[in-house]
Gaussian input, Z-matrix of N, CA and C with variables (Angstrom, degrees):
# hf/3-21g

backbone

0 1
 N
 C     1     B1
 C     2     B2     1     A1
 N     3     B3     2     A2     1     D1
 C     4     B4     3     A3     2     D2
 C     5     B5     4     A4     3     D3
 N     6     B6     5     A5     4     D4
 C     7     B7     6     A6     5     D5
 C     8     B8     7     A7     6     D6
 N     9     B9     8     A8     7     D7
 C    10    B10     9     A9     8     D8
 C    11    B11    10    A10     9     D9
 N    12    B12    11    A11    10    D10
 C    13    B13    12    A12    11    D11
 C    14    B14    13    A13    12    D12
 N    15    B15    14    A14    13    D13
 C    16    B16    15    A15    14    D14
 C    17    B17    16    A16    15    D15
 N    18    B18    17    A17    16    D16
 C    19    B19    18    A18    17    D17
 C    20    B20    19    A19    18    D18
 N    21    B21    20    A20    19    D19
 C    22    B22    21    A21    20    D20
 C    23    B23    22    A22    21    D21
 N    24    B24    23    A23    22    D22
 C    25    B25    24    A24    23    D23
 C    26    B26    25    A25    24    D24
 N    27    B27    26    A26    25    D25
 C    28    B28    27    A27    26    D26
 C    29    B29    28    A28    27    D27
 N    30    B30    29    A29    28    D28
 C    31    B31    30    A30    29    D29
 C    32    B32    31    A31    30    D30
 N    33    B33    32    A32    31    D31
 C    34    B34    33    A33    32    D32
 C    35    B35    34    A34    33    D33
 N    36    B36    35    A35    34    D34
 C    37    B37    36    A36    35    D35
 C    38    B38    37    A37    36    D36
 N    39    B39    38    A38    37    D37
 C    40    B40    39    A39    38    D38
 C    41    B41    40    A40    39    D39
 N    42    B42    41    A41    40    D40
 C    43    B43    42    A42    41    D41
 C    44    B44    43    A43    42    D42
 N    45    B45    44    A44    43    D43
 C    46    B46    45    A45    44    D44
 C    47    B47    46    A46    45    D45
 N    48    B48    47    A47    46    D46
 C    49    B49    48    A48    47    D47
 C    50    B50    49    A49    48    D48
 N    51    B51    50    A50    49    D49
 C    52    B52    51    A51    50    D50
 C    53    B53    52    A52    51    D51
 N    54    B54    53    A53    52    D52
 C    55    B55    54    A54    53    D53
 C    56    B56    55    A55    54    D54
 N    57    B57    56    A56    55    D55
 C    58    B58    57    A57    56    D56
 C    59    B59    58    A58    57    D57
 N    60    B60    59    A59    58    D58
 C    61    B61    60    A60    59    D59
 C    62    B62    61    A61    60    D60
 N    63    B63    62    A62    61    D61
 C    64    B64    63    A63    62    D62
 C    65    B65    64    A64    63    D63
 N    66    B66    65    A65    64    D64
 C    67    B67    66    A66    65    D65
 C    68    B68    67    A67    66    D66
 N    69    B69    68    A68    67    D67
 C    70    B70    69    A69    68    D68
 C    71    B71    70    A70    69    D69
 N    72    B72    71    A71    70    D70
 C    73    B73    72    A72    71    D71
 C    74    B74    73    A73    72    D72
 N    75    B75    74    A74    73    D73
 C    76    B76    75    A75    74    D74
 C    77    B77    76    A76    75    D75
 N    78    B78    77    A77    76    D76
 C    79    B79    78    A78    77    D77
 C    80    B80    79    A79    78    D78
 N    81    B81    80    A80    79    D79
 C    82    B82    81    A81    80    D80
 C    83    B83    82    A82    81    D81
 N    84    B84    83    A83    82    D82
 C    85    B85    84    A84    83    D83
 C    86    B86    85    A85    84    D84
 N    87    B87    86    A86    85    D85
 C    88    B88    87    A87    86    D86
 C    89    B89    88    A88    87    D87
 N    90    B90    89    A89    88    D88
 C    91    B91    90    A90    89    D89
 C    92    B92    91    A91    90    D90
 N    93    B93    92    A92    91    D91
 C    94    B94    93    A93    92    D92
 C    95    B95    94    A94    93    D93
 N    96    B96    95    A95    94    D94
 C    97    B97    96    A96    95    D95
 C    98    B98    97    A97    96    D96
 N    99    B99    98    A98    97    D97
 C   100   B100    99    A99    98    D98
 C   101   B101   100   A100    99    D99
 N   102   B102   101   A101   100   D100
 C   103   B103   102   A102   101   D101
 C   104   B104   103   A103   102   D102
 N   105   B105   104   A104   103   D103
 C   106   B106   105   A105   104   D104
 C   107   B107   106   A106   105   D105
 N   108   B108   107   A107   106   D106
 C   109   B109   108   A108   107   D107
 C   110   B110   109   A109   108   D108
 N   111   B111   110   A110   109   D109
 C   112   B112   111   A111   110   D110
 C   113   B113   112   A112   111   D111
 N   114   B114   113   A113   112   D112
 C   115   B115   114   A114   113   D113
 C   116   B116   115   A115   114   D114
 N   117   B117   116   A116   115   D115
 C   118   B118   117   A117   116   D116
 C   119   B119   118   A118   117   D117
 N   120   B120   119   A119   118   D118
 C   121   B121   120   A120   119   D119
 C   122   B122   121   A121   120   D120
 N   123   B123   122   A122   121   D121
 C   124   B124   123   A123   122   D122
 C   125   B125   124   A124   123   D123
 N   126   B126   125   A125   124   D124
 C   127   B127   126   A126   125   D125
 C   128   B128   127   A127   126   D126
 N   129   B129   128   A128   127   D127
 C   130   B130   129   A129   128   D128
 C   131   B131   130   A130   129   D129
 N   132   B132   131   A131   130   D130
 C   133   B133   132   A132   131   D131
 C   134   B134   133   A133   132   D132
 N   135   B135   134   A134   133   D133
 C   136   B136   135   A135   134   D134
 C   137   B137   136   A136   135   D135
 N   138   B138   137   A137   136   D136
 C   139   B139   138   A138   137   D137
 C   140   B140   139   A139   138   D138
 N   141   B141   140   A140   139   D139
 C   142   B142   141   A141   140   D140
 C   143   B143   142   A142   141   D141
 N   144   B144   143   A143   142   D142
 C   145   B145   144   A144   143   D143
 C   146   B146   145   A145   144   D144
 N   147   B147   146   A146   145   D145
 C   148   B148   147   A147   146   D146
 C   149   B149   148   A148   147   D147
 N   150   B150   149   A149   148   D148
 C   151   B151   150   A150   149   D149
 C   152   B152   151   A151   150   D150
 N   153   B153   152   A152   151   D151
 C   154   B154   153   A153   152   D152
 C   155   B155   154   A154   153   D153
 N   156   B156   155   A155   154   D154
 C   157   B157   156   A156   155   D155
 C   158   B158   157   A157   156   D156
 N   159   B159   158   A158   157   D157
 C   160   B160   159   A159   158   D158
 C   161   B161   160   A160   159   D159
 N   162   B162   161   A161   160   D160
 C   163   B163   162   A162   161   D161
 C   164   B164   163   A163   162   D162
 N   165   B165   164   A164   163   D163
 C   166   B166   165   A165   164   D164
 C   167   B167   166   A166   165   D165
 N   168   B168   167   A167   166   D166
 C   169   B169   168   A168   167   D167
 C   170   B170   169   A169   168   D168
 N   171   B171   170   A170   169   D169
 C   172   B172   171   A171   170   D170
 C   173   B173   172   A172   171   D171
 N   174   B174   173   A173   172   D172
 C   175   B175   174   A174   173   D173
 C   176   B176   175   A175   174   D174
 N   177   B177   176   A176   175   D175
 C   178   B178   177   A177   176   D176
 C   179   B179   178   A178   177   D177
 N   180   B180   179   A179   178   D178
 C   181   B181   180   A180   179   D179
 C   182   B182   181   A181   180   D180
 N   183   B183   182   A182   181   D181
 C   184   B184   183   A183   182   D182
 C   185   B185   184   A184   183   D183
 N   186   B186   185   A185   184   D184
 C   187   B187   186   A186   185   D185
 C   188   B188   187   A187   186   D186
 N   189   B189   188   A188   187   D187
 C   190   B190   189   A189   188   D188
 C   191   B191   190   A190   189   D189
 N   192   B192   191   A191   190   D190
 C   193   B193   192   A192   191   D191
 C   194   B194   193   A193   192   D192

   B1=1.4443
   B2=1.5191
   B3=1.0790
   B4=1.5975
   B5=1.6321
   B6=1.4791
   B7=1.5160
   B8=2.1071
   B9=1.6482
   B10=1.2223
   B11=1.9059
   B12=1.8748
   B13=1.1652
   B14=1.5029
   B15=1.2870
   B16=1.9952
   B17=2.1087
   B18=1.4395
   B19=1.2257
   B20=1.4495
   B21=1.3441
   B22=1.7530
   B23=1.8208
   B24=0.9105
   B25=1.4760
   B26=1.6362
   B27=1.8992
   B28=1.5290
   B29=1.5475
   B30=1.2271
   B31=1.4438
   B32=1.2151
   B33=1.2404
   B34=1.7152
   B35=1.6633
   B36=1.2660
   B37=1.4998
   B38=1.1322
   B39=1.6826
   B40=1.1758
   B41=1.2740
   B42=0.9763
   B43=1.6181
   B44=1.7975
   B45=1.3331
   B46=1.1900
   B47=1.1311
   B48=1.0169
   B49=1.7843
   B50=1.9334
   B51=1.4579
   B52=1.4817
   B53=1.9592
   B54=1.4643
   B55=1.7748
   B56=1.6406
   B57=1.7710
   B58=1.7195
   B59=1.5143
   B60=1.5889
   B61=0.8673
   B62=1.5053
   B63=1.2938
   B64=1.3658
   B65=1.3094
   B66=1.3198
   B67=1.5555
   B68=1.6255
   B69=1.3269
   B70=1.4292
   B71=1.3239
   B72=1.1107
   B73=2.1155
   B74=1.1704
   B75=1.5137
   B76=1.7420
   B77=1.1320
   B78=1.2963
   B79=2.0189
   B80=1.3696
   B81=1.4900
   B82=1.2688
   B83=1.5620
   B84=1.4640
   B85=1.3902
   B86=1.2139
   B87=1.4956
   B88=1.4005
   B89=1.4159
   B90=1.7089
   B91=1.5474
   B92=1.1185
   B93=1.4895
   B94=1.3822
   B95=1.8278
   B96=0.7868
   B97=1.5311
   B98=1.6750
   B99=1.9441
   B100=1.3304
   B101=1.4485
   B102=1.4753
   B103=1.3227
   B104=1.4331
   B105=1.1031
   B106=1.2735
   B107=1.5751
   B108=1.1738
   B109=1.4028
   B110=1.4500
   B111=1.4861
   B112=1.2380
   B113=1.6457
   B114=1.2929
   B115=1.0957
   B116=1.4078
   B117=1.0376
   B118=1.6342
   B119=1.5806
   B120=0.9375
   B121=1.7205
   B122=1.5167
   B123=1.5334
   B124=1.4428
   B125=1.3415
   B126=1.4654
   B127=1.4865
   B128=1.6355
   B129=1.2621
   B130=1.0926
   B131=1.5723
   B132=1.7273
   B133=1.0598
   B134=1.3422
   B135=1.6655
   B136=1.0724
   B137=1.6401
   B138=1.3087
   B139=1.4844
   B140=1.7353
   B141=1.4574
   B142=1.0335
   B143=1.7239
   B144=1.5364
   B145=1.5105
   B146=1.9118
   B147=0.8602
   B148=2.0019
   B149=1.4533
   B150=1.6033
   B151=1.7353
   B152=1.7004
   B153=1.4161
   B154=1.4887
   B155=1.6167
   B156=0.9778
   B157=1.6361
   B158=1.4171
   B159=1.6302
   B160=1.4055
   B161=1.9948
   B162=1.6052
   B163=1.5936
   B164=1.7577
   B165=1.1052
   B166=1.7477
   B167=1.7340
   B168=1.6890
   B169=1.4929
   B170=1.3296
   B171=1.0320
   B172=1.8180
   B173=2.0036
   B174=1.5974
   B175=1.1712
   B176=1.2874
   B177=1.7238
   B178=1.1721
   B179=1.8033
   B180=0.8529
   B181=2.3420
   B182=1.3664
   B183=1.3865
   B184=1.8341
   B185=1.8572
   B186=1.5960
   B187=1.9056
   B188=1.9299
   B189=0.9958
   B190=1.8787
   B191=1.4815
   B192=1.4843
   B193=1.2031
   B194=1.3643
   A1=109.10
   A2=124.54
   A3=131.27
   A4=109.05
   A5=79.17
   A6=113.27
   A7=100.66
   A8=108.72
   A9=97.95
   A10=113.37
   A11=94.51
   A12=112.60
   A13=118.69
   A14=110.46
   A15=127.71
   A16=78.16
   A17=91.47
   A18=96.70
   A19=89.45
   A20=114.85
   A21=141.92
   A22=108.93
   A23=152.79
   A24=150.06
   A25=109.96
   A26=112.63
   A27=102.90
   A28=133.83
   A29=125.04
   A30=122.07
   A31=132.13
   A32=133.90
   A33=106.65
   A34=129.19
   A35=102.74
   A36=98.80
   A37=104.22
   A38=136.97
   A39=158.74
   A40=126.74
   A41=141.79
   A42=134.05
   A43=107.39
   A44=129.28
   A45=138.89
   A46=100.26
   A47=98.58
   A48=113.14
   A49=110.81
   A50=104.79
   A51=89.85
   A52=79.52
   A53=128.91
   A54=123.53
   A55=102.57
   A56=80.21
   A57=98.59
   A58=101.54
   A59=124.25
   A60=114.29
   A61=155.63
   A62=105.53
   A63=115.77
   A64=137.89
   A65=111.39
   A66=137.74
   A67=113.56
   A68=132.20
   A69=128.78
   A70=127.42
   A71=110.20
   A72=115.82
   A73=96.89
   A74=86.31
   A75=127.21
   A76=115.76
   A77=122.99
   A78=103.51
   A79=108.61
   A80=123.81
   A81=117.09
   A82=116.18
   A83=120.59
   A84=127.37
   A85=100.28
   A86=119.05
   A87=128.83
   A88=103.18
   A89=97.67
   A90=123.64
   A91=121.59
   A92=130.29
   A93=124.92
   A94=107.59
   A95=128.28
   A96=133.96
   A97=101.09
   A98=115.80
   A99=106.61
   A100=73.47
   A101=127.62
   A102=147.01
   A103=126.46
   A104=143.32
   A105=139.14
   A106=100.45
   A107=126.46
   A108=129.24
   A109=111.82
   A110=126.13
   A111=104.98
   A112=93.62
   A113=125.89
   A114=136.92
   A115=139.49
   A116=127.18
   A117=118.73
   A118=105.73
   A119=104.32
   A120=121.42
   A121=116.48
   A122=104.68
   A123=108.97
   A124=86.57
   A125=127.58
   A126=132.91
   A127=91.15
   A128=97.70
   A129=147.37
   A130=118.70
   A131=107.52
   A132=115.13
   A133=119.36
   A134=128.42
   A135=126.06
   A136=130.62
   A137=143.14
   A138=123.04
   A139=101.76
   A140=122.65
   A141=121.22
   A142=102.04
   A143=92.98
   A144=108.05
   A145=106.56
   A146=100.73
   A147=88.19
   A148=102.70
   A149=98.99
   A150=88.41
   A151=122.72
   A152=93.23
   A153=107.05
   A154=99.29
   A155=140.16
   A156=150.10
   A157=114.35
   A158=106.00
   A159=97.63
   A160=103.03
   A161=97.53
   A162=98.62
   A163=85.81
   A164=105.90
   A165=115.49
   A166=95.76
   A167=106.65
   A168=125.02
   A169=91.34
   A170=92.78
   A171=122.83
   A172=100.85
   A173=117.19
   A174=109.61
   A175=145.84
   A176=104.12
   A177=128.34
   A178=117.36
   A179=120.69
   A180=127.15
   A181=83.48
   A182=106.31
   A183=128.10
   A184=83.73
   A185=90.23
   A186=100.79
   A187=74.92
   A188=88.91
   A189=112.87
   A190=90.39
   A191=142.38
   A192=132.14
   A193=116.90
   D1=128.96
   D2=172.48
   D3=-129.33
   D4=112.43
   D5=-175.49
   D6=-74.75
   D7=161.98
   D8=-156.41
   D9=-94.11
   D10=22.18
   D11=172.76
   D12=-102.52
   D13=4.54
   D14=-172.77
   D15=-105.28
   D16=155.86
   D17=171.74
   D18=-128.08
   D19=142.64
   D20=-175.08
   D21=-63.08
   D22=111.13
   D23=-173.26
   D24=-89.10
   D25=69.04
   D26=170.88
   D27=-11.41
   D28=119.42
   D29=158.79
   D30=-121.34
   D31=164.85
   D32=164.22
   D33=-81.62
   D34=11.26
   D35=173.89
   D36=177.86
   D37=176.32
   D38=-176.84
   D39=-141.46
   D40=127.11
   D41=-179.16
   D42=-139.84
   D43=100.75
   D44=-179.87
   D45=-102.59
   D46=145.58
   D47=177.47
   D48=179.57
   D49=164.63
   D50=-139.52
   D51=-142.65
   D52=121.17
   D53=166.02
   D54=-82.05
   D55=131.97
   D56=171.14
   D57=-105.01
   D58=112.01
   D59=127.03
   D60=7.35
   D61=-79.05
   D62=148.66
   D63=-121.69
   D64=88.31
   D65=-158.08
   D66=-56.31
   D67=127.77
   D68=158.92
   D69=-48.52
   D70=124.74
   D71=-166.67
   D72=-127.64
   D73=142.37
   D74=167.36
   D75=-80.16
   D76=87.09
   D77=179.18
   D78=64.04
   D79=-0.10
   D80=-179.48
   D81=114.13
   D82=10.14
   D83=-170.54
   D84=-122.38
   D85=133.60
   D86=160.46
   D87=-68.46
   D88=145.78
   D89=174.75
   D90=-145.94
   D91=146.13
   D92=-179.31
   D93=-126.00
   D94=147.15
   D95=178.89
   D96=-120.63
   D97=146.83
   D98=-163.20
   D99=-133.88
   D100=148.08
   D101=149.69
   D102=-86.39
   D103=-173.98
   D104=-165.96
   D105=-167.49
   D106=115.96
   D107=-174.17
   D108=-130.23
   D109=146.41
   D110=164.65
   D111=-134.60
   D112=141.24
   D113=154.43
   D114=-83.34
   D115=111.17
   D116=-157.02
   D117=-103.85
   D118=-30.60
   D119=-167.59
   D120=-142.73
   D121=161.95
   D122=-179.22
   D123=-114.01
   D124=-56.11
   D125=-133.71
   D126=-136.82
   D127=103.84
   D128=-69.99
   D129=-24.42
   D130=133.60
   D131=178.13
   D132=-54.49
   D133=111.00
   D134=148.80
   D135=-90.21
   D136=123.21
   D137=178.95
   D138=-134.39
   D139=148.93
   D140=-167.10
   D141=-139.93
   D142=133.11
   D143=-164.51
   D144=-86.53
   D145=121.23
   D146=174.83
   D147=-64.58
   D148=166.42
   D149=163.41
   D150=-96.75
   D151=-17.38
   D152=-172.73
   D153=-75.97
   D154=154.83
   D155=135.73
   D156=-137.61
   D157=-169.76
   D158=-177.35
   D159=-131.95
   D160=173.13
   D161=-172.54
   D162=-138.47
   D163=116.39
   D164=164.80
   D165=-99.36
   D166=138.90
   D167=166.71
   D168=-127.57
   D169=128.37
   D170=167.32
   D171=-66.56
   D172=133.05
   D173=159.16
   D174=-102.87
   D175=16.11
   D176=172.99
   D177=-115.10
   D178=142.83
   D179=-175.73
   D180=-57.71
   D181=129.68
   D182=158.46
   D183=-49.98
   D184=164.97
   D185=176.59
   D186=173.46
   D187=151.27
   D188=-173.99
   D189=-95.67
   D190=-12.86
   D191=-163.83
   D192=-75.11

């Protein structure tokens, strides 16, 4: 949360992303889905969704091995 006494540190980009442990499966295939966001504003919050993203399928069965 950034309160309107923190000042914001411009960058050219961001990439969050977060490891699951124990990942959601397809029939047994790891997958990842990528979003696309752009944020323009805090105050008032503006954020804008792309329409395009992406879907990676794994072509080998998840296995912890």
């Amino acid at each position: 949360m950034i309160s309107k006494s923190q000042k914001v540190v411009k960058k050219k980009g961001n990439l969050i992303s977060e490891y699951v442990s124990n990942p959601h499966l397809i029939d047994g295939y790891k997958y990842d889905l990528r979003l696309y966001v752009l944020v323009t504003s805090l105050n008032p919050l503006k954020i804008y969704l792309f329409k395009e993203g992406l879907c990676r399928l794994c072509t080998a069965k998840y296995s912890t091995k």
